[in-house]
N, C-alpha and C positions, 0 to 999 in steps of 0.2 A: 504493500500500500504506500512507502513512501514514496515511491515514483513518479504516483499519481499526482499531477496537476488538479487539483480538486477545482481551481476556476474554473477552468475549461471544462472539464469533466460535469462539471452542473449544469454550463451550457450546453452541451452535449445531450445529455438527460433529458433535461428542459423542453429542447428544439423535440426529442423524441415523443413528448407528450404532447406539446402544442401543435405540433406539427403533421406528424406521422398518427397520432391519437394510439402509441404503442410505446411501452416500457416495457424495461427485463425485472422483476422483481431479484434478480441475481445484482442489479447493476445499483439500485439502490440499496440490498445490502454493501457493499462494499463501502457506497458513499457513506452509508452509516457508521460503519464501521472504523472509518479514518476522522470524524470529525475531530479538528481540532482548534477551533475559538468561535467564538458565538455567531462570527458571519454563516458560518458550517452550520451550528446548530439549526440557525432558521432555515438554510437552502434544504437540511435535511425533512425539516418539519414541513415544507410546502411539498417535494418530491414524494413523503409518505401519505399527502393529502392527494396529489395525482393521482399516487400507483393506485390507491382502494379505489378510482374509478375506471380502472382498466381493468379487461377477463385475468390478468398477470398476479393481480392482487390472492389469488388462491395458492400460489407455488411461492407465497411471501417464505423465507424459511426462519426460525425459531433465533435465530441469533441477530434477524433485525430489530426482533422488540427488545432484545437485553442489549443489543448497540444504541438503539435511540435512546432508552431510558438512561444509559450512562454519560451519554452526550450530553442530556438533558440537565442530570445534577452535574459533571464537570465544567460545565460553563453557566450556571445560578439561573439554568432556565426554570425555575419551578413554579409558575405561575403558567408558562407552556406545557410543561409535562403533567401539573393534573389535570389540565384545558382536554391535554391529545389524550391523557385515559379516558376520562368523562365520556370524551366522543368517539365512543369505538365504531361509529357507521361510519366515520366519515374519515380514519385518522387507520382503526383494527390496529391498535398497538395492545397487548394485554400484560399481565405482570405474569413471571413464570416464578418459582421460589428462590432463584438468586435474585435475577432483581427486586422481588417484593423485598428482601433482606438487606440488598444494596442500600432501596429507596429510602427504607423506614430507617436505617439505623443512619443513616447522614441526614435527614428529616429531624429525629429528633436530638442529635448531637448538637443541631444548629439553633433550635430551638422553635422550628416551624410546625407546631402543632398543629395547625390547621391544614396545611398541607398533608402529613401525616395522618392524620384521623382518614380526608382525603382518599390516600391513596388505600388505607387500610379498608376502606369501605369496597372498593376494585375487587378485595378478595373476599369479601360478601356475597358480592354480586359472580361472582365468580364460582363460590364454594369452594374454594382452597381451606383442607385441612392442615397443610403443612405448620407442625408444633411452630417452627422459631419464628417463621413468618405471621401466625397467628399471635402467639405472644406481643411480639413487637406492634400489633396492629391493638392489641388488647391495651398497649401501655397508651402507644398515640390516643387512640378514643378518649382514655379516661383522662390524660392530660390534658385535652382539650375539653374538657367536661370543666374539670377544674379548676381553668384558667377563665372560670364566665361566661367562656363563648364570648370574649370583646371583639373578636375577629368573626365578621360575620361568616358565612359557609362559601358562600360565593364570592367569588373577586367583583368588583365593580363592572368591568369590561365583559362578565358573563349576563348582568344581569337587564333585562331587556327593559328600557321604559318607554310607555305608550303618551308620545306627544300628544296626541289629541282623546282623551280618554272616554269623551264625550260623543264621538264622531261614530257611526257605526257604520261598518262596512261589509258588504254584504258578496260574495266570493258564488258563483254558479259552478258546482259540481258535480260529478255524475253520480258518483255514490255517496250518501254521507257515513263515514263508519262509527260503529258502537262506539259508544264510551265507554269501551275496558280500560280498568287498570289491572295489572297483573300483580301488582303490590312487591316488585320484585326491580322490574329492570323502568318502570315506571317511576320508581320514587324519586320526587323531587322535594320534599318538604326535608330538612336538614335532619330536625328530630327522630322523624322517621328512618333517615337512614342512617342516622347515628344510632339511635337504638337497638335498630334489626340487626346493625354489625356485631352490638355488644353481643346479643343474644345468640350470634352466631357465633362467638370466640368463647361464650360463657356456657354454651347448651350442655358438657358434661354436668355442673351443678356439682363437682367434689370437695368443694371447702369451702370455707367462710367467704372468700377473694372473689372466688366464682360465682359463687351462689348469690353477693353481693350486686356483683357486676350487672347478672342474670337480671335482678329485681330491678335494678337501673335500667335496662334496655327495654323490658316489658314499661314501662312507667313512658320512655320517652316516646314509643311505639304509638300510647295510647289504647296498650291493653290493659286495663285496671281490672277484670275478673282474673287474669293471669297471676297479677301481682300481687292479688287479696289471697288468693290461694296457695303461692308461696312465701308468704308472710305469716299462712294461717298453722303453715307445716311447723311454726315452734322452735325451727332453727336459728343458729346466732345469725344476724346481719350487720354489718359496720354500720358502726355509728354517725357517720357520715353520709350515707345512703338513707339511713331513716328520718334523720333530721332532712334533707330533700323534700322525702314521701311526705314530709307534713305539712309542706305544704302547699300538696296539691288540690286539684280543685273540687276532688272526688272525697265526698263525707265518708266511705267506707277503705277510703284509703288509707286515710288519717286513722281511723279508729282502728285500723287494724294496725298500722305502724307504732300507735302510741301503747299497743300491749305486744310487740316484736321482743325478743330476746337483743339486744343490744350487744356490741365489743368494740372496743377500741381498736382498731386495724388501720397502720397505715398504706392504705392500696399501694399510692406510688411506689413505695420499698417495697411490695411483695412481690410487684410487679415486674418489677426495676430486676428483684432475683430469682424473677424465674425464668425471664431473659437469658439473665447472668448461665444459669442452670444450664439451659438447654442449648446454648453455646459452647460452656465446657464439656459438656457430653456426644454433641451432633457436631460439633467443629470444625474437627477433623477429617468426619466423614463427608460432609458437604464441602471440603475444599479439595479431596481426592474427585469426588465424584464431578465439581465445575472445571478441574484439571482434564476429564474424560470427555467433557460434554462438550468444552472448548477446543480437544484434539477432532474432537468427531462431528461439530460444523465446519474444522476447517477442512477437513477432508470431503465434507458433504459439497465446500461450496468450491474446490478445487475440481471436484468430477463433474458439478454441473456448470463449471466455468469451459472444460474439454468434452464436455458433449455438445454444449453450444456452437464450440470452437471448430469439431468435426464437422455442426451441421452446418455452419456457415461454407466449409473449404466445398462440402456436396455441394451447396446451393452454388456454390462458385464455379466446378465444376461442370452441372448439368447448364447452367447459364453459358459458359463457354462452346460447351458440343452442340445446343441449340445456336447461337451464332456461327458454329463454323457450319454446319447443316446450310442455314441462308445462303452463308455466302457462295457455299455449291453450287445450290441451288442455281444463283442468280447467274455465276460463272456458265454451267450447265445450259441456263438460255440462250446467252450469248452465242455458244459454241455450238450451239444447230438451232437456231434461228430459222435460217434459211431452210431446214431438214421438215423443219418442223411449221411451214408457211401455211401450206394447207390448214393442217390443223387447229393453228389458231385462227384461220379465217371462217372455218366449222365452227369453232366457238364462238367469234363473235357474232355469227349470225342469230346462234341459239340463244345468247345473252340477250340479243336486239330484241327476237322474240318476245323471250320472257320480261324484257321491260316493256313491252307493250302492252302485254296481257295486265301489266299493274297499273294500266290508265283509264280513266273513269269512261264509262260505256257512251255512247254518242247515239246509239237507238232510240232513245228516251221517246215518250209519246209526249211532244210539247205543244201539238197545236194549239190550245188554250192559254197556252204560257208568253207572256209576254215577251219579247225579245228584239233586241235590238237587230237592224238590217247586218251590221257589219260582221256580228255574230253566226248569221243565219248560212246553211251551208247554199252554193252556189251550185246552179247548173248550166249546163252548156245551154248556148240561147238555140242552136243549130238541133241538133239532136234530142234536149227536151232532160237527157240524163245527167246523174251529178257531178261533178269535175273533178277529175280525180286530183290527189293531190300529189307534191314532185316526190316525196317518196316511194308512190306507189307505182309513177311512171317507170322511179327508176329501177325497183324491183322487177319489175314487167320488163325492162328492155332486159336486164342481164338473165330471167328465165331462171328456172328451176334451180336449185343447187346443184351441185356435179357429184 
C-alpha cells in the first residue's frame, strides 16, 4: 500500500462511480485500508457511501469495516463514525468484535461517552454476544446514564428541523405503507435505545451489577410491569438505581422500589472490573486469533486482487483476437473484391428489396381524403396509365437479375 498515490487513486475510484456507474469493492478496501490523515478519512467515507449503491456492494469483504472504523478513530472522526454506523442503508459498515473493542475502549479512555453508549447500542441492534465487547458496551451505557445525559443522543447536524412547521405538505403516492415499528431496528427515541441495550448486556440477571442494570433498562424502555416484577422478586438492587425508580412517574413503581432490598454498589468499579476480568482472561486469545484473521484477509484480498488481474489479461486477450479477426476480415475484402463483384451486387439488390418492403404502402383507398395536386400520383396524358417512376424504368431496362 505504500506505493499507492492515494490522490490519484481516489480520483480514479471517483471517475469509476460517476462515471462508469461501477466500483470494485476490492479497490475501496485497499483505499480503506491505507488511510492516512483526515483528507483520507473523508474520501474514504464518500467512496463507502458510492460502493453500497453499486450491485459490488455484496462482495464488500470483512476487513473494510474494521479499516474504516480505524480510520475513523485514528484521525478524531467520531462524530462521522457513529453518523456511518447509525446509517447502515446507506454507509453497510457494521462493528465485528475487534473493532467493537477497538471503538469502545478508545471511546471511553477519551472520555466520549456518548459516542460510546452510541456505538454500544450497534451491538444491540446487532445481537453480539461477544463477553468483552458486551462488557465494555455495559460500562459506556451506564457512564453515560450517569453523566445526566448533558450531551444530548444526537449531534446537532443529525437532527432534522422543520422550517415551516405550520405548512402542510401533501406528497401523491402509490402505496401508503403501514405504520410498523418493529421496536428493534426502528428505534429512535434515545431512552429506548439506551434501555433495550442495557437489557440486552444485563439479560443473564446473575448478581447485584446485572440485575441492577437489568431494572434500569426495563425502567428506561418504558416497561414498568417488567420492573415491578423484578423488584417484587426481593433481590438486593443498588442503591442508586432505586433512588432513580422513585422517581418515576408510575405510582406502583415507586411503591415497589420504596420496599426493594437496597446495597450500596458502586456500578462504575464493578464494571470498570469486569472489563479489567475478561481482558486478563480473553486477551491473549483474541490477539492470536486478530493475528489469524489479519493473515487471512490479506490473503483473501491478494487472491481476489489475481483473479481480477487474470480476468482483466482474458478480457484483454479475447478483445485483441476479436480485433485481429476484423482486420482479416476487412484485408480479406480487399483481396477478392473483384472475385467477389457479383456477389455483392446479388446483395445489394436483395438489400434494395428488403428496404423497400419497409416503406409505407401507397395502395391506400384515398379518394375521400383530401390531398394536395403535387402529392397526387400522375398519369401519362397519352395513354391514360400511371407514370412510372425513374427507378422502375431503370429496373425495366436492365431486366431480370442474371
Amino acid at each position: 500500500f505504500e506505493k499507492i498515490r492515494m490522490g490519484e487513486y481516489f480520483v480514479e475510484l471517483d471517475k469509476k462511480f460517476a462515471n462508469e456507474y461501477r466500483g470494485s469493492a476490492i479497490d475501496v478496501d485497499i483505499f480503506a485500508n491505507n488511510v492516512k490523515s483526515d483528507g483520507q478519512a473523508e474520501h474514504m467515507e464518500e467512496l463507502l457511501f458510492k460502493l453500497r449503491r453499486t450491485p459490488h456492494t455484496i462482495h464488500t469483504p470483512d476487513s473494510t469495516h474494521h479499516a474504516a472504523v480505524r480510520g475513523m478513530l485514528d484521525h478524531g472522526e467520531i462524530n462521522n463514525l457513529v453518523k456511518i454506523l447509525d446509517d447502515r442503508m446507506n454507509y453497510g459498515i457494521f462493528l465485528d468484535e475487534f473493532s467493537a473493542i477497538l471503538t469502545l475502549d478508545k471511546l471511553l479512555e477519551n472520555g466520549e461517552n456518548r459516542a460510546a453508549a452510541r456505538c454500544a447500542s450497534q451491538l444491540m441492534l446487532q445481537e453480539d454476544e461477544s463477553p468483552l465487547p458486551a462488557a465494555l458496551g455495559n460500562l459506556a451505557c451506564w457512564r453515560y446514564f450517569e453523566s445526566g445525559r448533558e450531551d444530548p443522543w444526537y449531534y446537532p447536524e443529525e437532527i432534522v428541523v422543520d422550517e415551516t412547521p405550520d405548512e402542510v405538505i401533501r406528497v401523491r403516492v402509490k402505496v401508503v405503507p403501514n405504520n410498523y415499528e418493529d421496536d428493534h431496528f426502528d428505534l429512535r427515541d434515545p431512552d429506548k435505545i439506551l434501555g433495550k441495550t442495557l437489557i440486552h448486556f444485563n439479560s443473564d440477571n446473575s448478581d447485584v451489577t446485572s440485575r441492577s442494570l437489568l431494572i434500569l433498562g426495563h425502567h428506561l424502555y418504558g416497561n414498568t410491569t417488567e420492573v415491578s416484577r423484578l423488584l417484587a422478586e426481593g433481590k438486593e438492587v443498588s442503591e442508586t438505581i432505586l433512588s432513580t425508580l422513585s422517581n418515576s412517574d408510575n405510582d406502583d413503581v415507586k411503591a415497589v422500589a420504596g420496599s426493594a432490598k437496597s446495597v450500596q454498589v458502586n456500578l462504575d468499579e464493578e464494571l470498570l472490573k469486569r472489563c479489567v476480568q475478561l481482558s486478563d482472561s480473553t486477551g491473549q486469545t483474541l490477539i492470536e486469533k486478530q493475528k489469524e484473521t489479519y493473515t487471512s484477509w490479506n490473503k483473501q484480498r491478494d487472491a481476489e486482487l489475481q483473479r481480477q488481474y487474470e480476468l482483466m489479461q482474458r478480457a484483454a486477450r479475447v478483445e485483441a483476437i476479436s480485433q485481429t479477426k476484423l482486420d482479416l476480415e476487412r484485408e480479406e475484402q480487399k483481396l477478392f473484391f473483384f472475385d467477389n463483384l457479383d456477389r455483392y451486387e446479388m446483395e445489394k439488390e436483395e438489400k434494395v428489396v428488403a428496404w423497400r418492403k419497409t416503406l409505407p404502402s401507397t395502395n391506400w383507398n384515398m379518394k375521400n381524403f383530401p390531398m394536395k395536386a403535387y402529392y397526387k400520383k400522375k398519369n401519362d396524358a397519352s395513354t391514360g396509365e400511371r407514370k412510372l417512376a425513374r427507378w422502375e424504368v431503370r429496373d425495366k431496362k436492365k431486366g431480370p437479375p442474371k
